[in-house]
BAVOMAR-428417 format. One record per residue (C-alpha): x, y, z; residue in three letters. Coordinates in nm, 2 decimals. Example, Ala and Ser with C-alpha at 12.3 -4.5 7.8 and 13.67 -1.06 7.14 Angstrom:
BAVOMAR-428417
<rec><px>1.23</px><py>-0.45</py><pz>0.78</pz><resn>ALA</resn></rec>
<rec><px>1.37</px><py>-0.11</py><pz>0.71</pz><resn>SER</resn></rec>
This chain:
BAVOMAR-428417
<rec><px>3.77</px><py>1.08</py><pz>-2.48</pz><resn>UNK</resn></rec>
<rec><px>3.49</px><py>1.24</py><pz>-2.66</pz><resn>UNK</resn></rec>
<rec><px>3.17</px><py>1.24</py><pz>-2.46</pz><resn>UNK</resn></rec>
<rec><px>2.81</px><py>1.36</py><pz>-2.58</pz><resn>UNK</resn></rec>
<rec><px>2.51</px><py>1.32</py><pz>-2.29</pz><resn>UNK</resn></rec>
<rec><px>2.17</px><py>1.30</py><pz>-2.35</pz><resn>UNK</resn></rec>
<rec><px>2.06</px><py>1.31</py><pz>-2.01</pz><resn>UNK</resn></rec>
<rec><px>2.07</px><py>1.62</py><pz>-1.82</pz><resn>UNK</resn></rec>
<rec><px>2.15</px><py>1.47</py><pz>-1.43</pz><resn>UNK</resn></rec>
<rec><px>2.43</px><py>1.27</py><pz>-1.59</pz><resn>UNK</resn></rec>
<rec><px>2.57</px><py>1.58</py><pz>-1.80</pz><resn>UNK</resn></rec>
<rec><px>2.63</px><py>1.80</py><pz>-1.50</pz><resn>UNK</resn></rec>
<rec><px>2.77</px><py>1.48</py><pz>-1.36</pz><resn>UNK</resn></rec>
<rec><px>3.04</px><py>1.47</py><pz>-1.60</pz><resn>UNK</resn></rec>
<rec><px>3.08</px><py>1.86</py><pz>-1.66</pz><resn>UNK</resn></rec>
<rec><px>3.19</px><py>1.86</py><pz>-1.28</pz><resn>UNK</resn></rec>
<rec><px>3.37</px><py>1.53</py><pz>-1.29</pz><resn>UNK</resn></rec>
<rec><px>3.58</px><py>1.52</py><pz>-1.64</pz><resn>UNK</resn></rec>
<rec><px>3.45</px><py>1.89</py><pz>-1.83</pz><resn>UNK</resn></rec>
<rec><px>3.67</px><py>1.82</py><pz>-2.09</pz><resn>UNK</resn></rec>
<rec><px>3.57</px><py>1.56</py><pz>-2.24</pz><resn>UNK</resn></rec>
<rec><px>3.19</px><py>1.68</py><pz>-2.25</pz><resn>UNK</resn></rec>
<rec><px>3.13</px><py>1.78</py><pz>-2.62</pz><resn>UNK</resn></rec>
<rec><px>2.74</px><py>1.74</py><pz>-2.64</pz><resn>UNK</resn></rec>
<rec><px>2.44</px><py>1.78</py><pz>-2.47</pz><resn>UNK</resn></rec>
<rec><px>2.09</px><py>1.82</py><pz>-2.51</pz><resn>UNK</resn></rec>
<rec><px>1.85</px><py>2.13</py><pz>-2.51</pz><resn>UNK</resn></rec>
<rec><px>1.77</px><py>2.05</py><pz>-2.13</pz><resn>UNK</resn></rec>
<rec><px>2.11</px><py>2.05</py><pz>-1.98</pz><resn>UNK</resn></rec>
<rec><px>2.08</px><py>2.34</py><pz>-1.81</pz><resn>UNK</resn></rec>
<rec><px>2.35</px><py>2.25</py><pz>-1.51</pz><resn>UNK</resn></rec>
<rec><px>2.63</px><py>2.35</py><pz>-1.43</pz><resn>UNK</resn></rec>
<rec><px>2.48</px><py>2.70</py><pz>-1.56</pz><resn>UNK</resn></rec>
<rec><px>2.70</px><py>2.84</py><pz>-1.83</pz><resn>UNK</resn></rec>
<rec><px>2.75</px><py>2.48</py><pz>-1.98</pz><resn>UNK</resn></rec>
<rec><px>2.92</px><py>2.59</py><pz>-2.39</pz><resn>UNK</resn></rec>
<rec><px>2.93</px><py>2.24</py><pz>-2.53</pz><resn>UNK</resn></rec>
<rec><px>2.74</px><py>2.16</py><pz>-2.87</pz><resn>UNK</resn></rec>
<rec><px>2.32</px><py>2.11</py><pz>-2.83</pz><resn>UNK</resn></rec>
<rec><px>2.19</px><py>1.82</py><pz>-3.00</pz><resn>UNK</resn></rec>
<rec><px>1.82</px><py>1.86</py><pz>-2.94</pz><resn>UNK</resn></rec>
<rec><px>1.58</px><py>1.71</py><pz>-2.67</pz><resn>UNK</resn></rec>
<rec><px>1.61</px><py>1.39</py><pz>-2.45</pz><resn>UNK</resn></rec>
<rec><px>1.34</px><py>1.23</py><pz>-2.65</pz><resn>UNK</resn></rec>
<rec><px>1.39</px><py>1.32</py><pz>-3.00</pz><resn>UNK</resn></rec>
<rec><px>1.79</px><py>1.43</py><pz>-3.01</pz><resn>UNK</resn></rec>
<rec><px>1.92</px><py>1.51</py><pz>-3.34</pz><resn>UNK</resn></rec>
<rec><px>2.15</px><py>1.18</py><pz>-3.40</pz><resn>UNK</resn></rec>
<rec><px>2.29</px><py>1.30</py><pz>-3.70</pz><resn>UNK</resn></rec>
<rec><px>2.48</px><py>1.59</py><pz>-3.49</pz><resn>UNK</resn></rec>
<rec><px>2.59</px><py>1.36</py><pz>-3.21</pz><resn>UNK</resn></rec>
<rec><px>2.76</px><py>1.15</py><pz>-3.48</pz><resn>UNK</resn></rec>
<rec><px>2.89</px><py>1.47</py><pz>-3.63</pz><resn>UNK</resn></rec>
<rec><px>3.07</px><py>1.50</py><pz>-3.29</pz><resn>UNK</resn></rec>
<rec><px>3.26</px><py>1.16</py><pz>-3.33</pz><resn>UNK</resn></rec>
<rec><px>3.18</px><py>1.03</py><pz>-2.96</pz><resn>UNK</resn></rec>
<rec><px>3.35</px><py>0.78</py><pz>-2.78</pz><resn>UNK</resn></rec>
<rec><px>3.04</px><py>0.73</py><pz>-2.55</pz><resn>UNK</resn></rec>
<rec><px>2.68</px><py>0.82</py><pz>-2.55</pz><resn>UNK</resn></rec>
<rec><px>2.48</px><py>0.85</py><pz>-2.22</pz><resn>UNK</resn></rec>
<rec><px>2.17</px><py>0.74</py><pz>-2.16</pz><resn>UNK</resn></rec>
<rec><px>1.86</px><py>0.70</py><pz>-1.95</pz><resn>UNK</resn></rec>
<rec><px>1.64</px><py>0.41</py><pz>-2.02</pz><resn>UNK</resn></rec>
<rec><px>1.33</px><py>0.63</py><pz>-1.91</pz><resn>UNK</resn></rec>
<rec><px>1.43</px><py>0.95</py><pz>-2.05</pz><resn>UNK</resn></rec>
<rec><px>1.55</px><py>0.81</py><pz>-2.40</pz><resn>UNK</resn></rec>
<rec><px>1.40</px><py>0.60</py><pz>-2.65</pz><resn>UNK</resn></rec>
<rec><px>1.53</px><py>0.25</py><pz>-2.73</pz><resn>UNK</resn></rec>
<rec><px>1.48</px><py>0.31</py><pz>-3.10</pz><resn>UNK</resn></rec>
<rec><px>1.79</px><py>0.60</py><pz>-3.04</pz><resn>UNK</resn></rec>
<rec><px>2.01</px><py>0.39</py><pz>-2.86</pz><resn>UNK</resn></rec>
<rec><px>2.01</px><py>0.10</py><pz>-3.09</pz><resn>UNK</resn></rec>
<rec><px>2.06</px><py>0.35</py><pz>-3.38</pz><resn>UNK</resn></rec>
<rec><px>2.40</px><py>0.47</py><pz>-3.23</pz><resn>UNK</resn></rec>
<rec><px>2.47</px><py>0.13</py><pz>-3.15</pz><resn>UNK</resn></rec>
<rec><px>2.41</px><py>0.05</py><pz>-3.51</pz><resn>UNK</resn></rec>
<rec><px>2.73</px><py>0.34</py><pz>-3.60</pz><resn>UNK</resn></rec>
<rec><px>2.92</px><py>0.21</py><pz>-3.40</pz><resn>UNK</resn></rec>
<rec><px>2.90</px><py>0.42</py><pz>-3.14</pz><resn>UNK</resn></rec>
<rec><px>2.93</px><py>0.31</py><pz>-2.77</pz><resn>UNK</resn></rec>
<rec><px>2.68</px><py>0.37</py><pz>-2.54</pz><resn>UNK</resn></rec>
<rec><px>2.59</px><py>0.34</py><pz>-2.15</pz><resn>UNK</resn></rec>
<rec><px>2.22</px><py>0.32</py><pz>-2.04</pz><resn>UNK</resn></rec>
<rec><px>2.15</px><py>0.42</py><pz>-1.67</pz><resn>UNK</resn></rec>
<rec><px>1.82</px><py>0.31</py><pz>-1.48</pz><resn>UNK</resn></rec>
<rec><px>1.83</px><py>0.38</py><pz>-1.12</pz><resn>UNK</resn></rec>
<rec><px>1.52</px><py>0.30</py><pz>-0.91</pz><resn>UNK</resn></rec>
<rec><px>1.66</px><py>0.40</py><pz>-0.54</pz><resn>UNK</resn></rec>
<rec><px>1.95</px><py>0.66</py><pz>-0.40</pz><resn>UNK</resn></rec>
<rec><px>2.16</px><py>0.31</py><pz>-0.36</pz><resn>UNK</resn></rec>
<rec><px>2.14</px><py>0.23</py><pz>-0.70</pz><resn>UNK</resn></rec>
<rec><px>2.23</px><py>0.57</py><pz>-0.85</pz><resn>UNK</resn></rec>
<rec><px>2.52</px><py>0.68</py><pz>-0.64</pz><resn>UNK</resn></rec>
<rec><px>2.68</px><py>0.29</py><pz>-0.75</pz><resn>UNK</resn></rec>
<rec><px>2.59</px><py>0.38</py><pz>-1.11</pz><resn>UNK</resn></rec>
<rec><px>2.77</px><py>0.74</py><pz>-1.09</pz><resn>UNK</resn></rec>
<rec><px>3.06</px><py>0.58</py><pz>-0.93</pz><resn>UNK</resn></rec>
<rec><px>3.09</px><py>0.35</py><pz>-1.23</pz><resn>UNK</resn></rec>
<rec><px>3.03</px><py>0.63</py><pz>-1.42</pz><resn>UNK</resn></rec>
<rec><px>3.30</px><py>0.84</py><pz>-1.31</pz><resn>UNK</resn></rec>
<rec><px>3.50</px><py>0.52</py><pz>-1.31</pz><resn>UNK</resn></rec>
<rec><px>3.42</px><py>0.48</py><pz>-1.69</pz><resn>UNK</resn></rec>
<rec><px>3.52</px><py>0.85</py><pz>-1.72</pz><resn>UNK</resn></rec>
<rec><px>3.91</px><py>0.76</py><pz>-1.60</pz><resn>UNK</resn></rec>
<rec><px>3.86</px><py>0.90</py><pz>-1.25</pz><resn>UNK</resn></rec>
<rec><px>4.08</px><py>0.77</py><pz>-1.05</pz><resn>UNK</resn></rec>
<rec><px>3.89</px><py>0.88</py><pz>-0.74</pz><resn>UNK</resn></rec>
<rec><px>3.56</px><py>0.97</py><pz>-0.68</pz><resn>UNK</resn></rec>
<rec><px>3.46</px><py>1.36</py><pz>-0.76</pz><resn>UNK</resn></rec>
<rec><px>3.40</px><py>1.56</py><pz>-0.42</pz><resn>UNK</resn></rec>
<rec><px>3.03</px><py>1.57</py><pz>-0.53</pz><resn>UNK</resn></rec>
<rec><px>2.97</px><py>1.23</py><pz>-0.55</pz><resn>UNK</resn></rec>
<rec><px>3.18</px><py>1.17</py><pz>-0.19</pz><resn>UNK</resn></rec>
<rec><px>2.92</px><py>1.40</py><pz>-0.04</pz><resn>UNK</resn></rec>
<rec><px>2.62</px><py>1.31</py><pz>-0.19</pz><resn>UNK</resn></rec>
<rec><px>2.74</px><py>0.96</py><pz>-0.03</pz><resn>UNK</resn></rec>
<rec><px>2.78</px><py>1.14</py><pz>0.31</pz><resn>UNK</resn></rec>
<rec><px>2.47</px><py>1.34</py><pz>0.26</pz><resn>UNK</resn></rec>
<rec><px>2.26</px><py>1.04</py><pz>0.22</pz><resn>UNK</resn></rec>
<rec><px>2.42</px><py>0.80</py><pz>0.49</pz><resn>UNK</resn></rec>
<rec><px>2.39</px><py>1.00</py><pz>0.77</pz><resn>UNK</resn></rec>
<rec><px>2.05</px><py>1.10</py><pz>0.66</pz><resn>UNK</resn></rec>
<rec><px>1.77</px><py>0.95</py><pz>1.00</pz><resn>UNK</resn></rec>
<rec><px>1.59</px><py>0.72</py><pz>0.95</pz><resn>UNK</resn></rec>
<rec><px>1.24</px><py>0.87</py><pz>0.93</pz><resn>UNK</resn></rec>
<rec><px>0.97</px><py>0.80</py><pz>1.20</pz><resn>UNK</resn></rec>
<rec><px>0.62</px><py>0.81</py><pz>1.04</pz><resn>UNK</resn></rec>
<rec><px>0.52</px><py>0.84</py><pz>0.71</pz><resn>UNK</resn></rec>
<rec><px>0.29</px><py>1.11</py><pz>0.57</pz><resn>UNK</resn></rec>
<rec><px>0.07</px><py>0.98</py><pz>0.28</pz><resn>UNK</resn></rec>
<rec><px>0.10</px><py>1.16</py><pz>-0.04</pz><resn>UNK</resn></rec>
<rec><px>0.00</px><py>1.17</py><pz>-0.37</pz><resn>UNK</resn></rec>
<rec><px>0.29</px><py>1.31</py><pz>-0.64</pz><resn>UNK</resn></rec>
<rec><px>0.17</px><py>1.47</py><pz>-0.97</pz><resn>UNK</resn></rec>
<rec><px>0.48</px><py>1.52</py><pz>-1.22</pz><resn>UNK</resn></rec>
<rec><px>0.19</px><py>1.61</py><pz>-1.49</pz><resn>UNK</resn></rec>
<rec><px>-0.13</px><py>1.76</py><pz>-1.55</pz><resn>UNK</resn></rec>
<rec><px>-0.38</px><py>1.79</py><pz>-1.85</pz><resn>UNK</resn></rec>
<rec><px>-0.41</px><py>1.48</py><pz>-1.80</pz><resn>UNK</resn></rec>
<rec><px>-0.31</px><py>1.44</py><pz>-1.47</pz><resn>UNK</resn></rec>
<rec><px>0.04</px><py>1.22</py><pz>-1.40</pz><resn>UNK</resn></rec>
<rec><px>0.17</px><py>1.06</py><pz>-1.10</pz><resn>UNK</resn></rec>
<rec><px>0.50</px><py>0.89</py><pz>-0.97</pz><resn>UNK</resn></rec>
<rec><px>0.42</px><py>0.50</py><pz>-0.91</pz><resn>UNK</resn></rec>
<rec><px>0.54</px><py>0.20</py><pz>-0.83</pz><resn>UNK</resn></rec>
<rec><px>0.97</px><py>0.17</py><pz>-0.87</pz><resn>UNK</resn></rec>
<rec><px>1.06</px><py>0.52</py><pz>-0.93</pz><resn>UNK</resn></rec>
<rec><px>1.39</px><py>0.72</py><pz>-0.83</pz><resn>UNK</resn></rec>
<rec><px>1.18</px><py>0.97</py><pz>-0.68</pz><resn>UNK</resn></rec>
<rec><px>0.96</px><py>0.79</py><pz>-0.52</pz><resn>UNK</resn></rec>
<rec><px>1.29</px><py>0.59</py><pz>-0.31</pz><resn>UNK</resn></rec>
<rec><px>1.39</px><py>0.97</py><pz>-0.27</pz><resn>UNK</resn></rec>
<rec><px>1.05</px><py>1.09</py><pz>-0.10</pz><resn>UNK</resn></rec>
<rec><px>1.03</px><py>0.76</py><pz>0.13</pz><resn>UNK</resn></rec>
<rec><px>1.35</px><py>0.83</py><pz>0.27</pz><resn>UNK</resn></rec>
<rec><px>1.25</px><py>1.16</py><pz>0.41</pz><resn>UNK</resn></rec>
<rec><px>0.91</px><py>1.04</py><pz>0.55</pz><resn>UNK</resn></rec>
<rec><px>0.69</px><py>1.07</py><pz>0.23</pz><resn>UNK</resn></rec>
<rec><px>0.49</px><py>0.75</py><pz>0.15</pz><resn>UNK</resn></rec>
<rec><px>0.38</px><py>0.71</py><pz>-0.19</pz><resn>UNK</resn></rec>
<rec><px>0.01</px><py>0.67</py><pz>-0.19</pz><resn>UNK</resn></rec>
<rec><px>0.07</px><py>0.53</py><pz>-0.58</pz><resn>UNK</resn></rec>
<rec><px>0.36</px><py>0.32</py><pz>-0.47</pz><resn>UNK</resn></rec>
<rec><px>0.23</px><py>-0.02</py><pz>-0.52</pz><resn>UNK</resn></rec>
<rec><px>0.03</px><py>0.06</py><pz>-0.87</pz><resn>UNK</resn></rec>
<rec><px>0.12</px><py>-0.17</py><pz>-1.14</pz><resn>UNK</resn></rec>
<rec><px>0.22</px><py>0.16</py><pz>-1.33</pz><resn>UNK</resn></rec>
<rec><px>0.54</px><py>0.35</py><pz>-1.28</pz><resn>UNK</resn></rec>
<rec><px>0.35</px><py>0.66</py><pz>-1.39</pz><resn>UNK</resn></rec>
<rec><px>-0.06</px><py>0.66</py><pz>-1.36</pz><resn>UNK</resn></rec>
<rec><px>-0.28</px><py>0.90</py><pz>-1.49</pz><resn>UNK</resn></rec>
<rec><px>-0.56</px><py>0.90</py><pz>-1.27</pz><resn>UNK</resn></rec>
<rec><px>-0.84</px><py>1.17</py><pz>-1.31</pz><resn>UNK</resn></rec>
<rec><px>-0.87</px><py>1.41</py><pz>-1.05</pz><resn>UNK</resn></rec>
<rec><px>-1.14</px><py>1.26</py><pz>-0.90</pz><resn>UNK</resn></rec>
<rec><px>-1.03</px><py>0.98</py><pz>-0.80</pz><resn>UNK</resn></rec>
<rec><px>-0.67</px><py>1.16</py><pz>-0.67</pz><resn>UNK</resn></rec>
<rec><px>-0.95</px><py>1.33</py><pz>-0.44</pz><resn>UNK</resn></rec>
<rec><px>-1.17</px><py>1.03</py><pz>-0.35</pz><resn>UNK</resn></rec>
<rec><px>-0.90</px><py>0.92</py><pz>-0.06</pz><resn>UNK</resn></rec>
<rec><px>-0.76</px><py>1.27</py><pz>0.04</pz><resn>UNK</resn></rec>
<rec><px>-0.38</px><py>1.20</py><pz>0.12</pz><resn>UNK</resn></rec>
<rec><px>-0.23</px><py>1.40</py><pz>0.39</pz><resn>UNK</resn></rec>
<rec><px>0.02</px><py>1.59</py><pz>0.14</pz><resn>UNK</resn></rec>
<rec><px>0.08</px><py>1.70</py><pz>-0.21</pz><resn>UNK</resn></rec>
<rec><px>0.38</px><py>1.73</py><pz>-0.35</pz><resn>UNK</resn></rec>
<rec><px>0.42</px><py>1.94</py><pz>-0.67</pz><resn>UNK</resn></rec>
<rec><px>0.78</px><py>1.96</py><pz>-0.81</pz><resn>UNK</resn></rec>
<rec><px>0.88</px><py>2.21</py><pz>-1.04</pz><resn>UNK</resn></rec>
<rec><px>0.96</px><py>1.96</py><pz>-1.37</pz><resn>UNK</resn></rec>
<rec><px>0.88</px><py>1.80</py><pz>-1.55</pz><resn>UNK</resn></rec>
<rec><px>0.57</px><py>2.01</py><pz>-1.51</pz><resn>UNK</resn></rec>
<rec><px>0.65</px><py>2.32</py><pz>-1.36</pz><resn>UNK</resn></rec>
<rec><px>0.39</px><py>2.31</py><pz>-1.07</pz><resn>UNK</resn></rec>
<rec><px>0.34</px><py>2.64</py><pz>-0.85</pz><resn>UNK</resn></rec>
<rec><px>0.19</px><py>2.78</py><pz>-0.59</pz><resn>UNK</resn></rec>
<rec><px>-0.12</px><py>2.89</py><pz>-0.88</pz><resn>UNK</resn></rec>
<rec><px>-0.08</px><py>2.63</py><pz>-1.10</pz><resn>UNK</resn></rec>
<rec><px>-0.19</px><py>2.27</py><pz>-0.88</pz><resn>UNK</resn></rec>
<rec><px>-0.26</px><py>2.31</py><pz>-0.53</pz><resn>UNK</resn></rec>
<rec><px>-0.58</px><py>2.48</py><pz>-0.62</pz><resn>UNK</resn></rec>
<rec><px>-0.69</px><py>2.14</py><pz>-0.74</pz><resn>UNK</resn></rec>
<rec><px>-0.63</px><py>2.03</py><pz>-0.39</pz><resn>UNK</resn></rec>
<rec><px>-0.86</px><py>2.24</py><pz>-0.13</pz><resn>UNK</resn></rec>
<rec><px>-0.81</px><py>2.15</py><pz>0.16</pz><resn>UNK</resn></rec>
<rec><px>-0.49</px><py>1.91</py><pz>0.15</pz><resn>UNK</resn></rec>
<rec><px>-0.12</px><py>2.06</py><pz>0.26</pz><resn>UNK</resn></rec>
<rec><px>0.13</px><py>2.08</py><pz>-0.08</pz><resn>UNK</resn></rec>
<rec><px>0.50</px><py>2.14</py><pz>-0.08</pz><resn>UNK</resn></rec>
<rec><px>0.63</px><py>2.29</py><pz>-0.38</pz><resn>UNK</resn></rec>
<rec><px>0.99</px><py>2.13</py><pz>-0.42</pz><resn>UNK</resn></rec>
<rec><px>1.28</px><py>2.13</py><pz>-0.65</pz><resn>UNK</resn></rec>
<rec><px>1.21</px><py>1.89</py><pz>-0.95</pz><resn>UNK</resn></rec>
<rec><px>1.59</px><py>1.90</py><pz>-0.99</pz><resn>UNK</resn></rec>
<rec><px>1.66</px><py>1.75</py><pz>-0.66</pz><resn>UNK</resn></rec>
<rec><px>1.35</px><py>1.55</py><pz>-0.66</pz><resn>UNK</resn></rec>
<rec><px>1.45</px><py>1.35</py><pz>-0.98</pz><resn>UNK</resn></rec>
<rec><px>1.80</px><py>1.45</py><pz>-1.09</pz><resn>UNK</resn></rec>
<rec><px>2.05</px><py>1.18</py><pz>-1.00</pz><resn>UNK</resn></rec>
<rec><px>2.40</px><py>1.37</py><pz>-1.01</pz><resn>UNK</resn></rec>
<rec><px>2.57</px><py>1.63</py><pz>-0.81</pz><resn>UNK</resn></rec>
<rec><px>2.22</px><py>1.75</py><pz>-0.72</pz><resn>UNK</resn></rec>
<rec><px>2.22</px><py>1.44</py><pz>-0.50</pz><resn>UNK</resn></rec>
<rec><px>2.44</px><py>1.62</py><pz>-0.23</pz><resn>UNK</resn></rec>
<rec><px>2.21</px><py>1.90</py><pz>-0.17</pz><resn>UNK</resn></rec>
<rec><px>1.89</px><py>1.67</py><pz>-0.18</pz><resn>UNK</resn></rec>
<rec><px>1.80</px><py>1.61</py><pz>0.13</pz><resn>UNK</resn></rec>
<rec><px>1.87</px><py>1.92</py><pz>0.28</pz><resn>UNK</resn></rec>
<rec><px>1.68</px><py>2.09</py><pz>0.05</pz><resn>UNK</resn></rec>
<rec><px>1.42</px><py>1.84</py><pz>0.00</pz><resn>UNK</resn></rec>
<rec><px>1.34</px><py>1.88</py><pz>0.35</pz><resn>UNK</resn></rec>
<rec><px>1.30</px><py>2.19</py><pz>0.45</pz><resn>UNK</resn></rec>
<rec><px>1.02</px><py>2.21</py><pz>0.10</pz><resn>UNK</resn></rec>
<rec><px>0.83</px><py>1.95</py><pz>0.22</pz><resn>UNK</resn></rec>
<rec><px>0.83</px><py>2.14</py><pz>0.61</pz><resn>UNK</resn></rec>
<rec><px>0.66</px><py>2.42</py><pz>0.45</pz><resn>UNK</resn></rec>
<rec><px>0.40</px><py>2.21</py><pz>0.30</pz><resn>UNK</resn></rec>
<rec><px>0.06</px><py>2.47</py><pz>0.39</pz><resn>UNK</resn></rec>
């Protein structure tokens, strides 16, 4: 099996599942660290005339983080795809085990068994703190209704204040992010890399937590560290 991923959760999936059959990945595949397989551009724009030079015997992809037009063109080769879409933790750790099933696992990978563990014996959290989550600015971005994230926050006491918006991803102006002053920000690292200069400045006043974008939106190995990590971020929100 031949293998080329074009999204980077699902690469360092399969690099720690089945590395063997991994032969392509994209420019943003940056885990595990020290992945040598062939680079075949962005998520959004990948070169498709070096992932057929690879001869793959499955494509992954993301409907949110690839573009329709590239799927249907590989589908067009001849070449198989899988398209993943997970809205909640539930949803992705069923897709990864059908993933690594698709794979020829014949058991799940230790980082998928304790991702599962990690997540199930997560408590239930007691009150929610309201928050507003930028994953852009210039012009300002947040999470919205139906996002993996969003499912990830809620289930360690963050309540989306854009959770029931008819858009997965807003772009309010600032102004009206600070017209009903939420009782946390939370600025990950990617997609835009927030920091502790660059976003909470826009938000005098209001406690941010500067969290791992990895664990905030990756859904892969990642998963198994998440809440840990996740947690003790948003406890230093200040």
């Amino acid at each position: 099996m031949r293998v080329v991923s074009l999204v980077p959760s699902l690469t360092e999936a399969v690099a720690l599942t089945r590395p063997e059959v991994l032969v392509g990945a994209t420019d943003w595949c940056t885990h595990p660290v020290g992945l040598d397989v062939t680079r075949v551009g962005g998520s959004k724009y990948p070169d498709l005339d070096r992932v057929l030079a690879l001869r793959p015997d499955l494509v992954l992809l993301n409907e949110e983080e690839n573009r329709r037009a590239d799927a249907d063109a590989l589908v067009t080769a001849g070449v198989p795809v899988r398209v993943t879409f997970p809205r909640t933790v539930p949803e992705a750790l069923t897709e990864l085990a059908e993933l690594a099933g698709a794979l020829g696992a014949t058991t799940e990978p230790d980082w998928l068994v304790a991702a599962r563990r990690a997540w199930a014996t997560l408590p239930e959290p007691g009150t929610l703190r309201r928050a507003v989550v930028p994953v852009w600015r210039r012009p300002w971005v947040v999470l919205g209704s139906r996002t993996f994230a969003g499912d990830v926050l809620r289930r360690l006491g963050v309540a989306n204040l854009y959770a029931d918006h008819a858009e997965r991803y807003p772009r309010p102006d600032l102004a009206e992010l600070r017209a009903h002053p939420p009782e946390l920000v939370v600025l990950p690292d990617e997609p835009y890399r927030f920091t502790a200069d660059d976003g909470r400045e826009s938000f005098p006043g209001v406690p941010c937590a500067l969290v791992s974008g990895r664990h905030l939106t990756w859904y892969g190995p990642s998963l198994a560290e998440a809440p840990a990590l996740l947690a003790a971020q948003l406890a230093q929100a200040g």
